[in-house]
DOSE-496836 format. One line per field, with one value per residue (C-alpha): x negated, z, y; residue number from 1. Coordinates in Angstrom, 1 decimal. Example, Ala and Ser with C-alpha at 12.3 -4.5 7.8 and 13.67 -1.06 7.14 Angstrom:
2
xx c(-12.3 -13.7)
zz c(7.8 7.1)
yy c(-4.5 -1.1)
k c(1 2)
end
This chain:
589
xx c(-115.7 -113.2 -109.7 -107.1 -105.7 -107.0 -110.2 -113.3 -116.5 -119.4 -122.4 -126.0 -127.9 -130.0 -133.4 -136.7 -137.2 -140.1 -139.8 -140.3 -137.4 -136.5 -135.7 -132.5 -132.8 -130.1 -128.3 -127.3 -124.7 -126.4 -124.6 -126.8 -127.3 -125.1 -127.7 -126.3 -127.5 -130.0 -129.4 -130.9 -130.4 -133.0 -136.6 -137.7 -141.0 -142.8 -140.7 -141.9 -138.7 -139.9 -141.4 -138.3 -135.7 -137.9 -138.0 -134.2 -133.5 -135.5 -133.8 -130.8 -130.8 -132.0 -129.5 -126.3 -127.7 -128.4 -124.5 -123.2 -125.5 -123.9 -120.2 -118.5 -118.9 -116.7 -113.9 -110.8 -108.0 -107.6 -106.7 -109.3 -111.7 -110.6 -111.3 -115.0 -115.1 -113.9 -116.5 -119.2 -118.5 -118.9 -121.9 -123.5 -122.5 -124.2 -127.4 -127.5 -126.7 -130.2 -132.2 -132.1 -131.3 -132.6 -130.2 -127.4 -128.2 -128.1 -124.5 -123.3 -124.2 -122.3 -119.3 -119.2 -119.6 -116.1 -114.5 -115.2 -113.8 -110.5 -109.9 -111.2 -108.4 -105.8 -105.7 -107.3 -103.9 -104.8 -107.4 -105.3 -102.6 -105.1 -103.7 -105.4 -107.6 -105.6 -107.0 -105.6 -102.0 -100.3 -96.8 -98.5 -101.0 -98.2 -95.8 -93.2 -91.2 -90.5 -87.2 -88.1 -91.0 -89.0 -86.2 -89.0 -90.5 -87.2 -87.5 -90.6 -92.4 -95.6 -97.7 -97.0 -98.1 -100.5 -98.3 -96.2 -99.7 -100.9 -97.7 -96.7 -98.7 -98.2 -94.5 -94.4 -96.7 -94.1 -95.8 -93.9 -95.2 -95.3 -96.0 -97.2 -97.5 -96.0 -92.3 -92.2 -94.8 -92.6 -91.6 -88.4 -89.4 -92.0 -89.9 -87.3 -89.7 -91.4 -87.9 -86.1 -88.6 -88.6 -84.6 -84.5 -87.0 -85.8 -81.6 -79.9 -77.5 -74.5 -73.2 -70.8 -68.0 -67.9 -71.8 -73.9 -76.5 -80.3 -81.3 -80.2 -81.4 -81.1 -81.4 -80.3 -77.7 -75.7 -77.3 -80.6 -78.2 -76.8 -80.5 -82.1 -78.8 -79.2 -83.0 -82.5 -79.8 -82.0 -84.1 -81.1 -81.0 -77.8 -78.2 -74.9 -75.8 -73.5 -73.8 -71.7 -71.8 -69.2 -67.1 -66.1 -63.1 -64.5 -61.2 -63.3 -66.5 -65.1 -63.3 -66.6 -68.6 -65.8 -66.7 -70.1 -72.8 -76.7 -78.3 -76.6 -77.9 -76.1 -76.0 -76.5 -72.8 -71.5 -72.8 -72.0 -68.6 -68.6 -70.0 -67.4 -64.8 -66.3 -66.7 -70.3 -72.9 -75.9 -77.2 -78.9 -80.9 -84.1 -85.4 -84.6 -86.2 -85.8 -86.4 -87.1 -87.2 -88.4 -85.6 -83.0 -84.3 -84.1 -80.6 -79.4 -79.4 -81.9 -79.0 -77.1 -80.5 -81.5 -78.5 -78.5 -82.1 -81.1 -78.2 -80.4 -83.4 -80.4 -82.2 -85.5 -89.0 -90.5 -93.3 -90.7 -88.9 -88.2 -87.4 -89.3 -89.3 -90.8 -90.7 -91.2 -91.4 -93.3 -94.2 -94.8 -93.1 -93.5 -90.1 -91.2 -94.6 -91.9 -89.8 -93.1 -94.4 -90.6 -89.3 -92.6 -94.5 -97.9 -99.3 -98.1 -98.1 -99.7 -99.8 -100.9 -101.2 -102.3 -101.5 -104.3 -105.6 -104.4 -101.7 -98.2 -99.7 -96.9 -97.2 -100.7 -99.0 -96.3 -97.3 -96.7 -95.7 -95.0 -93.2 -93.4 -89.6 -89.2 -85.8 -84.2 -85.5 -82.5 -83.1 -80.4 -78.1 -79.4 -76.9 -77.8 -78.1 -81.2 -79.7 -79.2 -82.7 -84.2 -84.5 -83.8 -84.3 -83.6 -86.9 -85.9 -86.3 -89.2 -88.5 -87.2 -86.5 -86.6 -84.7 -86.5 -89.4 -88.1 -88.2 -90.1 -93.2 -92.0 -88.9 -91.2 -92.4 -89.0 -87.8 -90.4 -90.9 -87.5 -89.6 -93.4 -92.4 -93.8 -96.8 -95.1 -95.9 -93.6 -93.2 -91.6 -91.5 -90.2 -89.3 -90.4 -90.1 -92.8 -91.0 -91.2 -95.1 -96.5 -94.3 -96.1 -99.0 -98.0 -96.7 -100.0 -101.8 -99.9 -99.4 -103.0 -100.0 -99.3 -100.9 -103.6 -102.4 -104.2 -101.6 -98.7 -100.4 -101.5 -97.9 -96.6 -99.2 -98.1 -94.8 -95.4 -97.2 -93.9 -92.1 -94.7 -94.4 -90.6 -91.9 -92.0 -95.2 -95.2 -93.6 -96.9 -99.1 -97.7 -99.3 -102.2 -104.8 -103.9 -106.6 -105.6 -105.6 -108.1 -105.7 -106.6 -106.5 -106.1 -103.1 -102.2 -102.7 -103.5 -106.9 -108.8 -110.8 -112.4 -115.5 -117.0 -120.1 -121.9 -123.4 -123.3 -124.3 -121.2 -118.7 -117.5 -116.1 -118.9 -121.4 -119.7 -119.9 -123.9 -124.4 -122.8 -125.2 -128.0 -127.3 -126.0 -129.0 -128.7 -124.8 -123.7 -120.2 -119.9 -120.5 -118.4 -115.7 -115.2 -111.4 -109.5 -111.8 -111.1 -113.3 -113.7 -112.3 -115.4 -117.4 -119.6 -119.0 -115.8 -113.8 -113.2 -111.7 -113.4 -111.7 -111.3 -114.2 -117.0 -116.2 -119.0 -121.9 -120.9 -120.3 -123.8 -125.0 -123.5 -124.5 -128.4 -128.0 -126.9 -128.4 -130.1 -128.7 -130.1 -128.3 -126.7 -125.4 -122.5 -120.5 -117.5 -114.1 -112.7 -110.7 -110.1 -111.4 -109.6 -109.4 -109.1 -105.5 -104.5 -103.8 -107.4 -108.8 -108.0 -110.9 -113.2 -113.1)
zz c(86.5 87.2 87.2 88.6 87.7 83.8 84.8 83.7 84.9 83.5 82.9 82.7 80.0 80.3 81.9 82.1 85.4 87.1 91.1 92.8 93.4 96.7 95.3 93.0 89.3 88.9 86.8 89.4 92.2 95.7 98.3 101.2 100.9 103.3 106.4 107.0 110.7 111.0 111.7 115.4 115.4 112.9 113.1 109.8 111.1 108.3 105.1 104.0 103.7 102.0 98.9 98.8 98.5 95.9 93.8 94.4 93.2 89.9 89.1 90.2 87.9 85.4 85.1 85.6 82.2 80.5 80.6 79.7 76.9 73.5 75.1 73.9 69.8 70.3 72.8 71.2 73.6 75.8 78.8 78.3 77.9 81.3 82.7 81.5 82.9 86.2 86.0 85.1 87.9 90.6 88.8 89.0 93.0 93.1 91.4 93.5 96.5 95.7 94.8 91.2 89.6 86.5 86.1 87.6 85.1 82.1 83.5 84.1 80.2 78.8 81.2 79.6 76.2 77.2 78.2 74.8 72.8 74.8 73.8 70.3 70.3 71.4 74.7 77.3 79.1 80.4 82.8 84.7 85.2 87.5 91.4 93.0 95.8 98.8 101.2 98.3 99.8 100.4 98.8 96.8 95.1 93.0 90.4 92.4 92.5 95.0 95.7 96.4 98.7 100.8 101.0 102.1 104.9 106.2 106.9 108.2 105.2 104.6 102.9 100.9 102.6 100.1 98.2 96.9 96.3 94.1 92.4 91.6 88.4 87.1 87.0 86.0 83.2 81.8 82.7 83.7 86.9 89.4 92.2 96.1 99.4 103.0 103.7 105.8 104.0 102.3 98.9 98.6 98.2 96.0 92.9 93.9 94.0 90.8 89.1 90.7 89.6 85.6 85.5 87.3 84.8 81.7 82.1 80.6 82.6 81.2 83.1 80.5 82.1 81.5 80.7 81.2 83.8 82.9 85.8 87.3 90.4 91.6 95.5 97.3 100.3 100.9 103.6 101.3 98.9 101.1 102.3 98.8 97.6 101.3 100.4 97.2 98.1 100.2 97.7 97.0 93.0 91.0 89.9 90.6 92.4 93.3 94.8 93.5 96.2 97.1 99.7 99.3 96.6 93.4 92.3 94.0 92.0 89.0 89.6 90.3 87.3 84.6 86.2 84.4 86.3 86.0 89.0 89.6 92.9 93.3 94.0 91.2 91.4 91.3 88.7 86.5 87.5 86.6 83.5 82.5 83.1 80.6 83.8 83.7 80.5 80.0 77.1 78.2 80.9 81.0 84.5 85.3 88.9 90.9 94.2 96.6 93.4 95.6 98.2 95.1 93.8 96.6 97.6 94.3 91.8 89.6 86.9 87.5 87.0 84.2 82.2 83.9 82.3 78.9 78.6 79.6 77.1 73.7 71.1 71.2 72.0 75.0 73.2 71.5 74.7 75.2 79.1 81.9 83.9 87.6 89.9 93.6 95.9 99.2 97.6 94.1 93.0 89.9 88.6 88.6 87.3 84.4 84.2 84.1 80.8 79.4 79.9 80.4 77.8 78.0 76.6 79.3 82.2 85.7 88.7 92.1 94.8 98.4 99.4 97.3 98.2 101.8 101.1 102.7 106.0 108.0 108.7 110.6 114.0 115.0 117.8 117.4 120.0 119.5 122.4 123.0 124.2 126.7 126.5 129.3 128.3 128.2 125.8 124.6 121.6 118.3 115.6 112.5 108.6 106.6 104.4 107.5 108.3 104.9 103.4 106.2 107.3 111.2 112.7 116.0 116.2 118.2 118.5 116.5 117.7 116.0 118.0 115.3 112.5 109.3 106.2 104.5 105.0 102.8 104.9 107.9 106.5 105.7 109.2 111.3 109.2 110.7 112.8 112.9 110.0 108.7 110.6 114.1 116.8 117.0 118.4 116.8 119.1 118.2 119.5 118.5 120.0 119.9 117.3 115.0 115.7 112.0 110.9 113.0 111.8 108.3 108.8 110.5 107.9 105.2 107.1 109.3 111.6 114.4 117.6 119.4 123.0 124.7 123.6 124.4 128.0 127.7 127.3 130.0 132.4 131.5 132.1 135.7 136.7 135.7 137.8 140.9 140.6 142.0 145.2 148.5 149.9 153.0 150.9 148.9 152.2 151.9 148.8 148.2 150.1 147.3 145.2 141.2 139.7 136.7 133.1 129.5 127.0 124.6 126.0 128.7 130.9 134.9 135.7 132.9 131.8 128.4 127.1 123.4 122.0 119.3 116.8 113.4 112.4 113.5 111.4 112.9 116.6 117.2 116.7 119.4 122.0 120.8 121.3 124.5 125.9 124.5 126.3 129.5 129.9 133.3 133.6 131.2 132.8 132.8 129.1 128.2 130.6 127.2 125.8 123.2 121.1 118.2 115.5 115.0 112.4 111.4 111.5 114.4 117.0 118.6 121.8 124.5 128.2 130.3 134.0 136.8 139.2 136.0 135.1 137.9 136.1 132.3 134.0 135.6 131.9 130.4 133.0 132.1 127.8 128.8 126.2 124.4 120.7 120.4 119.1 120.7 123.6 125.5 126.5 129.2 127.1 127.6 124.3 122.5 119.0 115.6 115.5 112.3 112.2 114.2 111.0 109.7 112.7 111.8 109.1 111.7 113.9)
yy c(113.9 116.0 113.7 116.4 119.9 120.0 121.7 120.1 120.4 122.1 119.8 121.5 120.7 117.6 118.2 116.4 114.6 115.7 115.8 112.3 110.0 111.8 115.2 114.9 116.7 120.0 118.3 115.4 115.3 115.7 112.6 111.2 107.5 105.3 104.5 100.9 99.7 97.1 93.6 93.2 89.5 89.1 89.5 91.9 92.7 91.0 93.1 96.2 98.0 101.2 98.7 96.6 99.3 101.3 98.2 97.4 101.1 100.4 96.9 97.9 101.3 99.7 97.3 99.8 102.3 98.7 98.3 101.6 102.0 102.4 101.5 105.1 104.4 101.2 102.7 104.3 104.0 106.5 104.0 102.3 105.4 106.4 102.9 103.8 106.8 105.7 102.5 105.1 107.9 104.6 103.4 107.0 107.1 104.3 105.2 108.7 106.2 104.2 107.9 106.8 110.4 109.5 107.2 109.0 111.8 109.2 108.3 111.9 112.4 109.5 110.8 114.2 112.5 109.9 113.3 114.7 112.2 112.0 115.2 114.7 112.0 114.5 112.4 115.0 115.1 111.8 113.2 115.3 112.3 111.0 110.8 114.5 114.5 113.5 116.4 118.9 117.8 121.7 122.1 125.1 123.2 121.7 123.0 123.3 126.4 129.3 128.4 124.4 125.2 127.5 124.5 122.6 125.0 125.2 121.5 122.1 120.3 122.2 118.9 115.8 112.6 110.7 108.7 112.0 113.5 111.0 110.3 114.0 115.0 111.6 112.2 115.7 114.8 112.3 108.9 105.8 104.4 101.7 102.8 100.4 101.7 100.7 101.4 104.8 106.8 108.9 106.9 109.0 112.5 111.2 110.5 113.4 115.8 115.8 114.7 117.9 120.3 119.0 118.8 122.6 124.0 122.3 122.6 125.2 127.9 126.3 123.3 121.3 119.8 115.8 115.8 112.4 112.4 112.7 111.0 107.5 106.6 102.7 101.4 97.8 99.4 102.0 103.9 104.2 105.5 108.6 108.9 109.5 111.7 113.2 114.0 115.3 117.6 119.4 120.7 122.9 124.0 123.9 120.2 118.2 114.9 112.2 108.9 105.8 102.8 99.7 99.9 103.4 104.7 104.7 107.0 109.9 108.9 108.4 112.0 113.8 111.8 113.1 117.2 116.4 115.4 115.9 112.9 109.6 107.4 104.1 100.6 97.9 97.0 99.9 101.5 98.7 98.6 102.4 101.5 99.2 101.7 104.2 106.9 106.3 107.2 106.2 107.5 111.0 109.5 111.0 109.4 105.7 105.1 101.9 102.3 99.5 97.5 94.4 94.9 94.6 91.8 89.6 90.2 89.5 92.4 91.0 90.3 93.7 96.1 94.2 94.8 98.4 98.8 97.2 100.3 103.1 101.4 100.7 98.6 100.7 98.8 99.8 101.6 104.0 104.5 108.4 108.3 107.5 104.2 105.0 101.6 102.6 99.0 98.3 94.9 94.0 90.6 88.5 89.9 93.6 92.9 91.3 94.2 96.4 94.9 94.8 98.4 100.3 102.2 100.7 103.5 105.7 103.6 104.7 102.2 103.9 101.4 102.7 98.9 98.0 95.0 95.1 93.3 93.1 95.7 97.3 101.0 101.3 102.8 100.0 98.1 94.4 91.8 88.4 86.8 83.3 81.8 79.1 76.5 78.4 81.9 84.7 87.7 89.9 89.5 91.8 91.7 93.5 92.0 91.9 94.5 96.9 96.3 97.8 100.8 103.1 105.9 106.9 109.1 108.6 104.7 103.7 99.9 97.0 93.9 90.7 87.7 85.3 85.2 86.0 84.3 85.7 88.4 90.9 90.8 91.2 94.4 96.2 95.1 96.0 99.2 101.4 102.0 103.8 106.4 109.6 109.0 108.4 105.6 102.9 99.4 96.2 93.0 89.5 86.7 83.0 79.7 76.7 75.1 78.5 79.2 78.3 80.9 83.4 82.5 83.0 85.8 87.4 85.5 87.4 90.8 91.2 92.4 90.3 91.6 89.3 88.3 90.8 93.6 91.8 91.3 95.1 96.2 94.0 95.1 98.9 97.8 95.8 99.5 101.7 99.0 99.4 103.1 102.6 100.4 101.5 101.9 100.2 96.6 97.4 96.8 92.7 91.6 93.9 91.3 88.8 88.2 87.8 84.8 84.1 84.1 82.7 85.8 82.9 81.0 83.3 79.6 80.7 79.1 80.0 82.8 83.2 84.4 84.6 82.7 84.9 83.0 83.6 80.0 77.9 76.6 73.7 72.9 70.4 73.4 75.5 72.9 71.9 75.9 76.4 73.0 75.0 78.0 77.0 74.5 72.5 73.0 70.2 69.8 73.3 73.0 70.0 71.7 74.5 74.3 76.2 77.1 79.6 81.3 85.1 86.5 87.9 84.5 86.1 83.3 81.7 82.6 79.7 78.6 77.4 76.0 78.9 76.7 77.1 80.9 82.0 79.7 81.7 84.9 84.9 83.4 86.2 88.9 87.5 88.6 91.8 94.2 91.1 90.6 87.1 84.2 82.3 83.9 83.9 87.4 88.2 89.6 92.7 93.0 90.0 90.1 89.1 85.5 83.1 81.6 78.1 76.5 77.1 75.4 71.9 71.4 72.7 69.7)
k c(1 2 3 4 5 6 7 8 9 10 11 12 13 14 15 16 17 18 19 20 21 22 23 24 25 26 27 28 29 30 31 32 33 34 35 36 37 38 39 40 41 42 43 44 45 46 47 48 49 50 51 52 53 54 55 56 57 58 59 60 61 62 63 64 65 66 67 68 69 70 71 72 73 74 75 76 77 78 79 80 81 82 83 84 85 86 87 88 89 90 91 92 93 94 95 96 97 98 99 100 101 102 103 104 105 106 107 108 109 110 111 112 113 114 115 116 117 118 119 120 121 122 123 124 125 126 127 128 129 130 131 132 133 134 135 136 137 138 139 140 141 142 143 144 145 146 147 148 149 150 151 152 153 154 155 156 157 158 159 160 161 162 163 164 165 166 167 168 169 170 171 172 173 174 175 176 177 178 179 180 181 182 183 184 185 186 187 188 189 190 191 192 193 194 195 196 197 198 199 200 201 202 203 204 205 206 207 208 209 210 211 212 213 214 215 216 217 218 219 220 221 222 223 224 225 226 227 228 229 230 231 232 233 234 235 236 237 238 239 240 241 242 243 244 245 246 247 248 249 250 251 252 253 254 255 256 257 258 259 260 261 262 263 264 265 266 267 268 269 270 271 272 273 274 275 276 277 278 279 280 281 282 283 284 285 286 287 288 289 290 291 292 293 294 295 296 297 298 299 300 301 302 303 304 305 306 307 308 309 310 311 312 313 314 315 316 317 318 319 320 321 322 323 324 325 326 327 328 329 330 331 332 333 334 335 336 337 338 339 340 341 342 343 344 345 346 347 348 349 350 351 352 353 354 355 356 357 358 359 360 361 362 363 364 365 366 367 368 369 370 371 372 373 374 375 376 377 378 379 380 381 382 383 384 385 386 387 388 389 390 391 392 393 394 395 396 397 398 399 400 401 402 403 404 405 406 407 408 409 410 411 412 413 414 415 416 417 418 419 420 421 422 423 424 425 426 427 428 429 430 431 432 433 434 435 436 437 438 439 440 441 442 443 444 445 446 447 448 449 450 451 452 453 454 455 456 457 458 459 460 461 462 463 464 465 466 467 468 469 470 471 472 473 474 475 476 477 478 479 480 481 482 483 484 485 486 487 488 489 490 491 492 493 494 495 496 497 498 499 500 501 502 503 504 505 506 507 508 509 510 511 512 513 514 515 516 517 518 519 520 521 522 523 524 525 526 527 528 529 530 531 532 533 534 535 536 537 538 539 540 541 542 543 544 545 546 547 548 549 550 551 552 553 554 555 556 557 558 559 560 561 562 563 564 565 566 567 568 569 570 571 572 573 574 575 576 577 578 579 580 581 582 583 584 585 586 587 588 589)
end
């Protein structure tokens, strides 16, 4: 189904099925099934898996044409005909998935029958506001013109990262939007971009002196604000841009807004105190975005961009609205959702989300450390605001520091996220002390972003080598006959070492211990010597301690399932696995 470009596909005509089930008809898209690997633990020797998944393919086709048939005669909206189509083009994966082509060619022919009534409707537009194909991502696969992508290529911009190329055509098109994905993947250029190119291409040549701007850009601080009017400026063009913010003369705005003016980027505040002075019009805005609307709303603009939004909407309803609303947030709160079914035009509403259901994730390539703080422990003195730690943009920052949890995971996300940008490495460390540890685990609860002890002591160990690097050899020679001492990778405790119990069976603490007697047989001290315990994330086992004088008997217990994928059995740790959360442990005992 082809959702990008405008181009639509050309279907074959339907064609009697006559080759078996494992040749696919003309008229059906050719995918490989998935080959999922097999279960090891479990002893299949008595199924006949050829039988069972022919027969699953039958029911399983069956049932997916049984629910699309007779669905396109009662579907009128265009929305919701695309909904359908997108439900049908996963069901008809699916089918070619299971070797059902008959039923995948049944699917394919109620898609091109959806796609004809949209544009019997007048709504075919619709299919090309779709998010494109993320590997399509060059600069000249977009309507953008000469003279922008050359402004880009001098910045050494050749591609768009994925949330400007599945954001563009839904702008250009004229669609509001809300749009998710991590701070740092490149949320700016995604609104200036498309915005730029329709103001260049439909402005006239005259520029009339005291004219309104047609677009109004809203962010929480004052650096985002120079960063976004520092961004679009580099586009070049002959579109005037200012940028209103406290703390700096507003004489000198209000001077450059009465020249005439075609982009506004501000604060809350101060546009509404520009507002009130008559130097600032609202009435031609064609392009009301709110960037880091979650970021606004927390430090107390919700009043201000409300009555902002009220000026730019006048008494209209939403659905007779004649700009566009684009909401660009790393988080989507209650009040935007709101603001969402207020001021956007239901009809012409897009939501992209590369969050999806991933929740409040930081930038994939920040390493996290979470250091726990001692009474007496020294570190040195960070002083910077929450604001300062949002919305910025510095490339060269490679580590944040955080001398407590914050309040909040959202707030988590926006600090730690300065750094790790455009695709870089970075590293984001924070302190916490005993008495702050449930936040932590919130906050990795929340985020699936806090590192597991084992990178904290990776780090340190890569730090105690740069250190022995600047040793002279010959002080070397007095502590190289030392033997290491045996260290939890759960509590980082000296005297303990800790190995994993694989067993998909256990739920309860009591099970891990009745396991661990099972396996380790004659040893029952070693057995009931087993402390901090905690489940795998995965629900494949638990991780343990056991005392430095046992960790022979469960090393030589674990040497003995090498290559054995039985259950239960006990393995040595290299890497420590994900592990469930402390504070889901105490219904386990």
């Amino acid at each position: 189904m082809p959702l990008r470009g405008g181009r639509r596909e050309e279907t074959p005509g339907k064609q009697t099925r006559k080759a078996s089930k494992r040749r696919a008809p003309a008229d059906a898209d050719q995918e490989a099934p998935d080959q999922g690997e097999k279960d090891c633990s479990r002893d299949a020797s008595a199924e006949q898996p050829h039988e069972i998944h022919s027969k699953t393919k039958k029911k399983r086709g069956k049932e997916d044409h049984a629910s699309t048939s007779n669905s396109t005669s009662t579907i009128v909206d265009g929305d919701e005909i695309l909904k359908r189509l997108q439900s049908l083009e996963k069901k008809k994966k699916e089918a070619i998935s299971l070797e059902d082509f008959d039923s995948a060619s049944k699917l394919k022919a109620e898609i091109k029958d959806l796609e004809a009534k949209l544009k019997s409707i007048g709504k075919a537009d619709i299919l090309s506001a779709e998010p494109r194909d993320m590997s399509n991502s060059s600069i000249r696969n977009f309507r953008i013109s000469e003279k922008t992508i050359k402004a880009l290529s001098e910045q050494g911009i050749q591609t768009l990262f994925p949330i400007q190329v599945a954001t563009f055509d839904i702008i250009y098109e004229g669609y509001d939007l809300i749009a998710r994905a991590r701070t740092g993947t490149g949320k700016t250029l995604a609104f200036v971009l498309p915005v730029h190119e329709k103001l260049m291409r439909s402005r006239g040549q005259i520029n009339s002196r005291g004219r309104a701007p047609e677009a109004l850009v809203m962010v929480p601080t004052r650096e985002l604000c120079l960063q976004v009017t520092r961004v679009w400026k580099s586009l070049g063009g002959s579109l005037e841009i200012q940028s209103v913010y406290g703390g700096a003369p507003i004489r000198q705005q209000q001077i450059a807004l009465s020249d005439g003016i075609d982009v506004v980027i501000g604060t809350p505040g101060r546009i509404l105190d520009l507002k009130s002075r008559g130097s600032l019009r609202l009435d031609r805005i064609k392009f009301l975005v709110l960037d880091e609307a979650d970021q606004m709303l927390e430090i107390g603009f919700k009043d201000d961009m409300e009555e902002i939004i009220r000026s730019v909407c006048g008494d209209a309803q939403a659905s007779n609205l004649d700009h566009q609303t684009l909401l660009f947030s790393a988080t989507v709160p209650s009040w935007v959702q709101e603001i969402a079914r207020n001021y956007l035009r239901a009809d012409r509403r897009k939501d992209v989300d590369l969050v999806k259901h991933e929740t409040l994730k930081t930038a994939p390539k920040i390493k996290h450390l979470c250091i726990a703080c001692g009474v007496s422990a020294r570190r040195s003195t960070i002083v910077a605001t929450n604001v300062a730690a949002r919305g910025l943009d510095i490339p060269e920052v490679d580590l944040v520091v955080m001398c407590h949890p914050p309040e909040s995971s959202e707030l988590y996300v926006h600090r730690s996220g300065r750094t790790g940008r455009a695709g870089k490495n970075g590293t984001c460390v924070m302190f916490y002390s005993p008495r702050e540890a449930p936040d932590l685990s919130r906050i990795e609860h929340k985020t699936a972003s806090c590192s597991q002890p084992h990178a904290a002591a990776k780090a340190a160990c890569e730090d105690a080598f740069i250190a022995m690097e600047k040793v002279q050899p010959e002080s070397i020679q007095l502590f190289s006959t030392l033997p290491p001492s045996a260290r939890s990778m759960l509590t980082s405790l000296e005297g303990f070492k800790t190995f994993l119990l694989k067993s998909s069976g256990i739920s309860m603490v009591p099970d891990v211990f009745r396991c661990i007697r099972r396996v380790m047989g004659g040893e029952p001290k070693a057995a009931d010597s087993v402390r901090s315990i905690r489940f795998l994330k995965d629900k494949s086992g638990a991780a343990f301690d056991v005392p430095a004088e046992f960790a022979a008997l469960f090393d030589d217990v674990a040497k003995s399932f090498e290559g054995k994928l039985v259950a239960p059995r006990i393995e040595s740790v290299q890497v420590l696995p994900d592990l469930l959360p402390e504070s889901a442990m105490a219904s386990r005992f």
